[in-house]
C-alpha positions as CSV (number, residue, x, y, z in Angstrom):
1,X,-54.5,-81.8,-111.9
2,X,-52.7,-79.0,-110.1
3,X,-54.1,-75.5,-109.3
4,X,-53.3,-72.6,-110.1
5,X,-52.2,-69.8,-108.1
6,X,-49.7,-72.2,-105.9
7,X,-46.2,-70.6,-106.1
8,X,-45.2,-73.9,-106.4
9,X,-42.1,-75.0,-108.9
10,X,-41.4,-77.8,-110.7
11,X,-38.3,-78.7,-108.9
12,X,-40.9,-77.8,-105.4
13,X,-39.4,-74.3,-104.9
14,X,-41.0,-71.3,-103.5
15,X,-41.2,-68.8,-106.4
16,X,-39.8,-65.8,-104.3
17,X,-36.3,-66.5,-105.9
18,X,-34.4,-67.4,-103.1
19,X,-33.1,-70.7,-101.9
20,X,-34.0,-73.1,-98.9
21,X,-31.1,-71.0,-97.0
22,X,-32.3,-67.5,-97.4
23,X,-29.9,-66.7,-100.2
24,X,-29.8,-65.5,-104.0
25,X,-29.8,-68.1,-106.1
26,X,-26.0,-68.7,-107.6
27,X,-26.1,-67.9,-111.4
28,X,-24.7,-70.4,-113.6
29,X,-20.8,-70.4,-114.4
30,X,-20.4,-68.1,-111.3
31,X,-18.4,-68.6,-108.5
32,X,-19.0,-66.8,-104.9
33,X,-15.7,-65.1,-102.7
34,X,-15.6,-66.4,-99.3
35,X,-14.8,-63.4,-96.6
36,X,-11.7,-63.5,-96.1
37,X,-10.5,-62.7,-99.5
38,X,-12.3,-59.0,-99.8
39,X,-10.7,-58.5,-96.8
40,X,-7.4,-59.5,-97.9
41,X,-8.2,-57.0,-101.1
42,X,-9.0,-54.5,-99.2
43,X,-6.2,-54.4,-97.1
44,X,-3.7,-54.8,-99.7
45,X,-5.1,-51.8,-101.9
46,X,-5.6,-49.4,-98.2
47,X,-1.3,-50.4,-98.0
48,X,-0.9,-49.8,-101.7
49,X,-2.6,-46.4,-101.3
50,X,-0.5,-45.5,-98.2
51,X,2.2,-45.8,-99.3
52,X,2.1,-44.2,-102.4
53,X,0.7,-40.9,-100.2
54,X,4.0,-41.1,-98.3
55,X,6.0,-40.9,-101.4
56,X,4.5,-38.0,-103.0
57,X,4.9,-36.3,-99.6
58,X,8.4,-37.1,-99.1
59,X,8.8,-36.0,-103.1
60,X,7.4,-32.9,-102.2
61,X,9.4,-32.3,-99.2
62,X,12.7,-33.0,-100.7
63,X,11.7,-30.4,-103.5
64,X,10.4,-27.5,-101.6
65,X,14.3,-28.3,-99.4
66,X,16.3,-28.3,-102.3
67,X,14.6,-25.1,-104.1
68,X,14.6,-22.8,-100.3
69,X,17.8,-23.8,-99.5
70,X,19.6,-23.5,-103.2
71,X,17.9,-19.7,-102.8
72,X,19.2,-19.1,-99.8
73,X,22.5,-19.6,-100.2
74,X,22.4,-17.7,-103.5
75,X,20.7,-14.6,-102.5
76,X,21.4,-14.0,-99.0
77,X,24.5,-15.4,-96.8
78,X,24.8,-16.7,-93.8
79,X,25.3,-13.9,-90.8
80,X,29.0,-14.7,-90.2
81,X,29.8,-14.8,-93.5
82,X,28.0,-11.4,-94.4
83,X,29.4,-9.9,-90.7
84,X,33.5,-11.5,-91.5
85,X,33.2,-10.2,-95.3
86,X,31.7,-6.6,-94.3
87,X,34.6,-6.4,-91.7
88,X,37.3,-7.6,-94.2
89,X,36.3,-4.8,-96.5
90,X,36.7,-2.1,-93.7
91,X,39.6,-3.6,-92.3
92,X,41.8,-5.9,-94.4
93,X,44.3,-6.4,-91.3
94,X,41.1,-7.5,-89.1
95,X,42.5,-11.2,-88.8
96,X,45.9,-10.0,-88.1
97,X,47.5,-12.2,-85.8
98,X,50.8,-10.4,-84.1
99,X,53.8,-12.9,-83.6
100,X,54.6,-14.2,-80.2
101,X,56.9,-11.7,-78.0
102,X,59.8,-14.6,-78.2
103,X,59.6,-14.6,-82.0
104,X,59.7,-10.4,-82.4
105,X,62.4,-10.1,-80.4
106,X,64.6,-12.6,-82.1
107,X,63.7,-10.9,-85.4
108,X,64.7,-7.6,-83.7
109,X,68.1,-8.5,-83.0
110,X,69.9,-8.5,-86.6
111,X,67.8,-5.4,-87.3
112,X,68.7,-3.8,-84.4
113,X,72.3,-4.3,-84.6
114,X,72.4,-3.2,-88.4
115,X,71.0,0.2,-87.4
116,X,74.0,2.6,-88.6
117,X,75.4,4.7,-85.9
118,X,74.4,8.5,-86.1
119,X,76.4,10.3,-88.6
120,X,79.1,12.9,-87.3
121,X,79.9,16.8,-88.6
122,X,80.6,16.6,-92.2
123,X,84.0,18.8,-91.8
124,X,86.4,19.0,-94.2
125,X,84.6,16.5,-96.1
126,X,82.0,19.4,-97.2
127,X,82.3,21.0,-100.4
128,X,80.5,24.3,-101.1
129,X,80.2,25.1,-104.7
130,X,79.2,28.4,-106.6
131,X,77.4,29.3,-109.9
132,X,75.1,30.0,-112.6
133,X,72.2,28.4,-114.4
134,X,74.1,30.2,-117.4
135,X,76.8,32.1,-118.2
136,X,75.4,34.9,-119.8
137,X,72.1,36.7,-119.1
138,X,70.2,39.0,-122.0
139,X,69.0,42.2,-120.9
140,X,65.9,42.0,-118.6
141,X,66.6,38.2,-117.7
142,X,67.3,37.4,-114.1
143,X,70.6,35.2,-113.3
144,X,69.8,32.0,-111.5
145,X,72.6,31.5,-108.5
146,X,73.6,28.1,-107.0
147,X,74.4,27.2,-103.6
148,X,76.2,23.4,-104.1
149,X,76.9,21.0,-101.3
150,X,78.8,17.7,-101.6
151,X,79.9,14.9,-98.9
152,X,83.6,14.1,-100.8
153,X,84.1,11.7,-97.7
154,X,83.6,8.1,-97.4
155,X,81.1,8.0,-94.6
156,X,77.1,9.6,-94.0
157,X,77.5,13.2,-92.5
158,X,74.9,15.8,-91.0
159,X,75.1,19.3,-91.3
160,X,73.0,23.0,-90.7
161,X,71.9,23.7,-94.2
162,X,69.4,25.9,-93.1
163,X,68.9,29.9,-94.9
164,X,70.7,31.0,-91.6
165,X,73.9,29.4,-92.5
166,X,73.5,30.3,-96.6
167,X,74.5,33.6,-98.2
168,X,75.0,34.6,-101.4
169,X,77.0,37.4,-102.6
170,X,77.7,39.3,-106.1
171,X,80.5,41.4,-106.9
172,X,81.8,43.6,-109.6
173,X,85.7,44.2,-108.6
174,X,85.7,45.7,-105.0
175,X,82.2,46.6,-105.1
176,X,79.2,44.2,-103.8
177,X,76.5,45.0,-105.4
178,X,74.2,41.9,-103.9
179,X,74.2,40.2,-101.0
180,X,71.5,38.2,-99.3
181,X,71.5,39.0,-96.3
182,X,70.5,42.1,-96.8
183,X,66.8,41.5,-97.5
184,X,66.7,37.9,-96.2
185,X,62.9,37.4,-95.2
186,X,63.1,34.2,-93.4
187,X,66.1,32.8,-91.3
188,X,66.0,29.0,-90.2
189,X,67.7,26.3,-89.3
190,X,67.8,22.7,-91.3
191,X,69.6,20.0,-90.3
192,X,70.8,17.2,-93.4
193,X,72.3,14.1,-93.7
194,X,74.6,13.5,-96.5
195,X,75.4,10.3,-97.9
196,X,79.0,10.0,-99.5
197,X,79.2,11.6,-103.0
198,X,75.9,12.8,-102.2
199,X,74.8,16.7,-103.7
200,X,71.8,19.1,-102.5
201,X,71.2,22.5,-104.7
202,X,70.1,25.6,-103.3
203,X,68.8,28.1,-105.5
204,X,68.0,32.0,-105.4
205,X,66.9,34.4,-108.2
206,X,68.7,37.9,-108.1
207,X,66.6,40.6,-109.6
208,X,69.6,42.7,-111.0
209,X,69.1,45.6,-108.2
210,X,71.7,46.7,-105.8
211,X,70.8,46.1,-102.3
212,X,71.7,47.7,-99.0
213,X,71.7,46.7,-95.5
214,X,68.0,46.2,-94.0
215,X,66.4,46.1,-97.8
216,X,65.5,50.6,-96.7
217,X,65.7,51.5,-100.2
218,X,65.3,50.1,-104.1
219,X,68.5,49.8,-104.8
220,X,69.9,50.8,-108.8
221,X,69.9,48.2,-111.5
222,X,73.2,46.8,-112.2
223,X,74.9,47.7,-115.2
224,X,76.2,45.2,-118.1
225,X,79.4,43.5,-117.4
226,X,81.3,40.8,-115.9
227,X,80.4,39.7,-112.1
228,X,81.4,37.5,-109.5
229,X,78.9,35.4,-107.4
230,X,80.6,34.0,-104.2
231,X,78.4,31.5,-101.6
232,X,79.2,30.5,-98.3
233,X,77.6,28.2,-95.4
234,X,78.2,29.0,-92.4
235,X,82.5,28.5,-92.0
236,X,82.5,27.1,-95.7
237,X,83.3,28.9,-98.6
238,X,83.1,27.9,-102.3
239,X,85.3,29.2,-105.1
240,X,83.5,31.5,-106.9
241,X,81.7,31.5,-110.4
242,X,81.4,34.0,-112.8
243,X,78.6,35.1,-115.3
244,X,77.7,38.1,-117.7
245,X,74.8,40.7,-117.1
246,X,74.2,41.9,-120.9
């Protein structure tokens, strides 16, 4: 009969739970991993992991690039570009680029000999004309008189059509009631090219009043009637107009 107390099994045992080896006892239907497979596991999911770190790195990289630099290029530009378009607004010709000597100077040629030869004396080619803004003048209103010069001739001419060469004269008969030298206040000279067929105007407003020599006195009004304006420059005289003081 066995005692009690033993530890022995039935199967002769120990009854510590553990095996002859040192080991837990396998439970049924299980199977135990041999080493190398955890490690296997282990290395596989530490990859796994790294990898996907260095992805959502790189994601995050390439983001934070695109965003910076889309911003950057809207907002501010670059220092040349800013520096080239400031200067192109306060100089458009600042990237002007002159053409070599060699090509100027063959574009100077035809220019050059185009260039029309200075024009001569008018001469007889000079017309001087006389008269009137109108023909008759209502009491009070103040006749208008006309210096006129044409170039009848068939080439440019100069001449001195300056206030020293111009005068203006009106008559009644023998007696000369205006003329404008008289009271002239400024005497200068004005040199003017005429092209052919070509007209320049001079005008001066008479006041009605007699005048004398050195402007020393108011002269009389003049009285209603016919009257005679004559105009000369310089050599040149025009035939004469006539109007009506009312």
């Amino acid at each position: 009969m066995a005692q009690k107390g033993s530890g022995s099994t039935p199967h002769g045992r120990s009854g510590d739970g553990f095996d002859d080896d040192g080991r837990p006892p396998s439970t049924p239907g299980s199977r135990r991993e041999a080493p190398e497979v955890y490690r296997r596991r282990r290395l596989v999911a530490a990859l796994a992991a790294g990898l996907l770190l260095v992805l959502v790195v790189v994601g995050v990289i390439t983001a934070l690039v695109t965003v910076l630099g889309s911003g950057a290029s809207d907002a501010v530009p670059a220092p040349e570009a800013a520096t080239a378009s400031a200067a192109a607004e306060q100089d458009p010709f600042a990237d002007f680029t002159a053409r070599p000597d060699e090509d100027a100077s063959a574009s100077a040629s035809p220019s050059a000999s185009s260039t029309a030869e200075p024009a001569e004396e008018c001469g007889s080619a000079l017309v001087v004309r006389a008269s009137t803004d109108k023909e008759s003048y209502a009491e009070g209103e103040q006749p208008a008189l006309v210096l006129t010069l044409e170039n009848t001739g068939e080439d440019p001419c100069h001449v001195n059509a300056g206030t020293s060469q111009m005068v203006y004269e009106v008559s009644s008969g023998a007696d000369t009631l205006f003329d404008s030298r008289h009271c002239q206040a400024v005497s200068e000279d004005r040199e003017l090219t005429l092209e052919p067929g070509q007209q320049q105007t001079a005008r001066l407003t008479w006041d009605r009043k007699r005048t004398v020599e050195g402007c020393t006195e108011a002269g009389a009004e003049a009285h209603p009637g016919y009257y005679r304006l004559a105009v000369s420059l310089g050599e040149r005289t025009g035939e004469p107009a006539t109007f009506v003081l009312e």
